[in-house]
N, C-alpha and C positions, 0 to 999 in steps of 0.2 A: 328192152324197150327201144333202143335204139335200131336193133335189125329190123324190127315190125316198123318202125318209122322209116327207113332205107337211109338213116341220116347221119352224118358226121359230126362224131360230140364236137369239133369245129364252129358247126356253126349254130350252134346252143350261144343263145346271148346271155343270160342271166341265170341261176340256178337258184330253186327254194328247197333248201332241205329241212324236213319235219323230223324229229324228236323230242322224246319226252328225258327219259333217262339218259343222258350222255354229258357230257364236258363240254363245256367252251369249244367253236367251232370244228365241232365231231361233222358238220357239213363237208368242211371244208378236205377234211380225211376223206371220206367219204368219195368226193367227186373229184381228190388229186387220184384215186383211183383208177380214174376214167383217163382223167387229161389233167393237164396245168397249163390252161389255156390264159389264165389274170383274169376272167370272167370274175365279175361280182358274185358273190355265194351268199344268200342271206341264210341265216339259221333259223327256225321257225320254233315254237312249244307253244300250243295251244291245247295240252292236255289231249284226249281222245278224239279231239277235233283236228290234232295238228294236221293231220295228211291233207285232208280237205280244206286248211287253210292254205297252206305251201301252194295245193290246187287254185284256192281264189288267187292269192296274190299273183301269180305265175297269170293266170289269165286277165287279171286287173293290169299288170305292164304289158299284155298285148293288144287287150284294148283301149288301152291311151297310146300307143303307137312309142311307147319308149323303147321296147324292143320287137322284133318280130317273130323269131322262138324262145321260148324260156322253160326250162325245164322242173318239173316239180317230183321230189322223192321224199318218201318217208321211211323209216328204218328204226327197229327197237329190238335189242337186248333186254329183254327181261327177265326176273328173279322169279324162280316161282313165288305160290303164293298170292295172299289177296293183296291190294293197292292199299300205299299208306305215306306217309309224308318221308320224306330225305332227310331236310335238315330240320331237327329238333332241337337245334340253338336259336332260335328266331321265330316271332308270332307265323302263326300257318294262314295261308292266304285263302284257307277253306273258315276262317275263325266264323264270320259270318253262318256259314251252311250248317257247321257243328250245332251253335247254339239255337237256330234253329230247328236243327233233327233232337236235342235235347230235349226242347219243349215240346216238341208235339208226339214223339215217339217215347215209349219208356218200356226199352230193351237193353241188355246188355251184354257183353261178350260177341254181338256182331261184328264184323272190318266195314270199316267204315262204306266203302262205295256198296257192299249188298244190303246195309241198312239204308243208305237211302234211296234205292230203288228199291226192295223190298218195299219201304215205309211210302213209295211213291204207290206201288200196287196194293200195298193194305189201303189204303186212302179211295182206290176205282172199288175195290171187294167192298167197302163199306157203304161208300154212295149207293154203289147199282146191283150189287150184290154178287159179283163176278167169283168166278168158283176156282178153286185153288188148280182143279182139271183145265180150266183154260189155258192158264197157264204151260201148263203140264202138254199139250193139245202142240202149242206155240213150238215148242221143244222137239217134240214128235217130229214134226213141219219142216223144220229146221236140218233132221238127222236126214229124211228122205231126199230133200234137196243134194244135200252135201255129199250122198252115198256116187251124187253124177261131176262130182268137181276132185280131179285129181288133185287140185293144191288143197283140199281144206283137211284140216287135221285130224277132223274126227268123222271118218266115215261110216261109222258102224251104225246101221240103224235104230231108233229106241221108240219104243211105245211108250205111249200115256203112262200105262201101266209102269214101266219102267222108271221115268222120270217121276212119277209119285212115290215108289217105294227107294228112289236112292235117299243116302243120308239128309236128315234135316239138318238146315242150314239155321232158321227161324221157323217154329210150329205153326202151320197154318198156314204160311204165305211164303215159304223158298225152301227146295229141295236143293241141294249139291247141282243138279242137273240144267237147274234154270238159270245159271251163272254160267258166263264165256270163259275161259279157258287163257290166264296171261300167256300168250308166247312169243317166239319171235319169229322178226321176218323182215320182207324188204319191200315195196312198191313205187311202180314210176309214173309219166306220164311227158310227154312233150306237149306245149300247148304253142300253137301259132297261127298265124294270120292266115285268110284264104290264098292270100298274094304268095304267100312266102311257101306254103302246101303246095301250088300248082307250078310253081316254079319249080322245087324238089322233087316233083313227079310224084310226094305222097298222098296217100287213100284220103281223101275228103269227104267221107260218107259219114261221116258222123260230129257233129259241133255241138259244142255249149249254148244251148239256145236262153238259158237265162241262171242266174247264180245270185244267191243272196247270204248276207253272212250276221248272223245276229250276235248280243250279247245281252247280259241280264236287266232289266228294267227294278223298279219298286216293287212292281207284283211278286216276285222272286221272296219277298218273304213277307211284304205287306199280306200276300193270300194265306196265310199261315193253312199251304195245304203243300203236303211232300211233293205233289207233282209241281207242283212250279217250282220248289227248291230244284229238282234234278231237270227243270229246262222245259216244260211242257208248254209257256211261254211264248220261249226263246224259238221254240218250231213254228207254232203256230203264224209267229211273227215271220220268219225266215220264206215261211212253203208261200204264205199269202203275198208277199212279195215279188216272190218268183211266177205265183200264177198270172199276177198283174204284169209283168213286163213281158211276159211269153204271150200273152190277149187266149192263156186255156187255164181249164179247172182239175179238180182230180181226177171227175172223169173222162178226161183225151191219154191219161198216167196206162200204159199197159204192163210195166214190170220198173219196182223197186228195190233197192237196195238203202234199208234202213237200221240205225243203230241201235240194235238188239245188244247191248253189255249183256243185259237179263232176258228172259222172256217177257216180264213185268215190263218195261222200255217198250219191248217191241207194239206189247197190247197200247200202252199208252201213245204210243205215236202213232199209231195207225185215227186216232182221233186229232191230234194235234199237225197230220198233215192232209187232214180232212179226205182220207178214204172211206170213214164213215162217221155218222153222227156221234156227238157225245154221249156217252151213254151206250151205243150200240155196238164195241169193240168185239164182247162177248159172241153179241147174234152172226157179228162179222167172223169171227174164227171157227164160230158150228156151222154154220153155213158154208165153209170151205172158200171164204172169197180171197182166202190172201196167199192162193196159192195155185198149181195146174188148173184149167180149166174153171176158176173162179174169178171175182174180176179184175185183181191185182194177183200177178206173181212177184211175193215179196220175200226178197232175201235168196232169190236160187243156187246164189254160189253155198248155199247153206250160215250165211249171216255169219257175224260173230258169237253164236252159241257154237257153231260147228267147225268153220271156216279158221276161228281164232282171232285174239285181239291185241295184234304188235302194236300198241299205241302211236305210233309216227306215222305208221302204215297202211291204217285200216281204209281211212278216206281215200287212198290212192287205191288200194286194194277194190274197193267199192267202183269206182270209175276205172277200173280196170271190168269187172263185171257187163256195168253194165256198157262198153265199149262194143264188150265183143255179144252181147246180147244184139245190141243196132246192127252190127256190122253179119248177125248173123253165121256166127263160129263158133257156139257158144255149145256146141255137140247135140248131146242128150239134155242139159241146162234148159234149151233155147226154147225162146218163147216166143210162138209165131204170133208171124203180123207186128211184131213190139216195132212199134216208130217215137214214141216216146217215151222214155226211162228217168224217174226221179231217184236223186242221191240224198240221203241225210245223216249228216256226220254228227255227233254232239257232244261234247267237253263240259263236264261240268267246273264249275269257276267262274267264269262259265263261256260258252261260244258253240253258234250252232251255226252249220252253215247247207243249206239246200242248192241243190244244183238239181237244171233239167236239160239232159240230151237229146239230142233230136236225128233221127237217121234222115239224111239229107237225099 
């Protein structure tokens, strides 16, 4: 990150490092790495939002001018296996979400984070009648993309067919297939001022033209519907923010990168950051609009179904994406014409945060 920036960890003023699983200032390991410059190092855990938050905050001290570069990384070690709590000596700070997916779901033997997306996508199959292949469809999408991205983990391509007949996860609403993959990984990102970019002689083609970071409201369980327990909310609130301070809508959006944990996510956020109407997610995926030649390319690096999900990482991962999509280095990935690229990070607990790039 730093050769692609042409910069000297020198003159990095502040550092935000994201993780979820690590000890007390695992930041600070992390970036004596680099340097031990006495730079301030915050630590960041915002659950699967961390990277994109490390990214907000990093961009929030340069524009209030407290520093002029600041750099943002995220990084995760993880255990195989599905997500579940650490410490089991102390109330869980999911206690609210549990007893919510209690009452409205009644399954059992699931891990916790695929029953409540699972139970976020039985909730759309029930309303509008979305079909378990959609799904399935999402998955497909995802392997094609990622077959053109050397860093994503799973490049092997799969058919619908394929992701219907792997193991069931939940009958009727989640195969093995439609769940991301815990792994690990690393991602960075420099963020600084225009002043301080043209002084360094670096590439100023590409800026943050608007960023928004949300968290959970009353709706979140007052809606007593799965999709707002996992944040459908929290997007809605984040993306319409960002459309507002950027003065465009979803349709000026030419290629996303959005948080796919599940397939189920992906479908659900393609309405919650208004690429298409409520209700028309389904018509949106048979009609090929969230991909090549349709109206959004969403997820190219292959998403977190394919790509993988280092929980501290992914957000930076993602704006690593779509970086080099604006900047047009993106290979075979690349999506012509893209001048603008939306990012969506989401943590449930909750925190969501939308960002929009703009190739300058």
């Amino acid at each position: 990150m730093l050769a692609d920036a042409h910069l000297d960890y020198s003159a990095v003023q502040q550092v935000y490092a994201g993780y979820v699983y690590g000890d007390s200032c695992s930041g600070q390991r992390a970036a004596y790495a680099v340097g031990m410059s006495g730079m301030p190092v915050f630590n960041v855990n915002n659950n699967c939002s961390t990277g994109s938050t490390a990214l907000f905050l990093a961009r929030q001290a340069v524009a209030s001018g407290s520093v002029d570069c600041a750099l943002a990384v995220g990084f995760e070690q993880m255990k195989p296996g599905a997500l579940g709590n650490v410490f089991d000596d102390r109330p869980s700070p999911f206690d609210l979400f549990e007893n919510q997916a209690d009452a409205l779901l009644q399954v059992e033997g699931v891990p916790l984070a695929l029953r409540y997306f699972s139970g976020a996508g039985l909730a759309h199959m029930q309303q509008y009648g979305t079909q378990l292949s959609t799904f399935a469809n999402i998955r497909a999408k995802a392997s094609r993309h990622a077959a053109n991205n050397p860093l994503a983990l799973f490049r092997k391509v799969v058919t619908e067919e394929d992701v219907l007949n792997a193991p069931v996860m939940w009958p009727g609403v989640m195969t093995r297939l439609m769940a991301c993959p815990p792994t690990c990984g690393a991602a960075a990102a420099i963020v600084c001022s225009d002043a301080f970019a043209q002084r360094h002689g670096m590439d100023r083609s590409v800026r943050i033209r608007a960023q928004a970071m949300t968290t959970d409201t009353a709706s979140t369980f007052e809606a007593h519907d799965m999709r707002q327990v996992v944040g459908v909310d929290m997007t809605r609130a984040a993306a319409r923010q960002v459309y507002e301070q950027a003065g465009v809508g979803p349709q000026d959006i030419q290629v996303v990168e959005l948080h796919d944990c599940f397939a189920h996510n992906e479908l659900l956020t393609y309405e919650g950051l208004g690429l298409c109407a409520d209700g028309g997610a389904e018509m949106f995926v048979l009609d090929g609009d969230n991909t090549y030649g349709g109206r959004f390319v969403t997820n190219p690096s292959g998403g977190l179904l394919s790509k993988g999900h280092p929980l501290g990482a992914t957000g930076l991962a993602q704006c690593t994406e779509l970086v080099q999509q604006l900047r047009g280095t993106a290979e075979k990935r690349q999506v012509e014409g893209a001048r603008l690229a939306l990012q969506h990070n989401l943590g449930l607990g909750g925190a969501c945060v939308v960002t929009l790039y703009e190739r300058v």
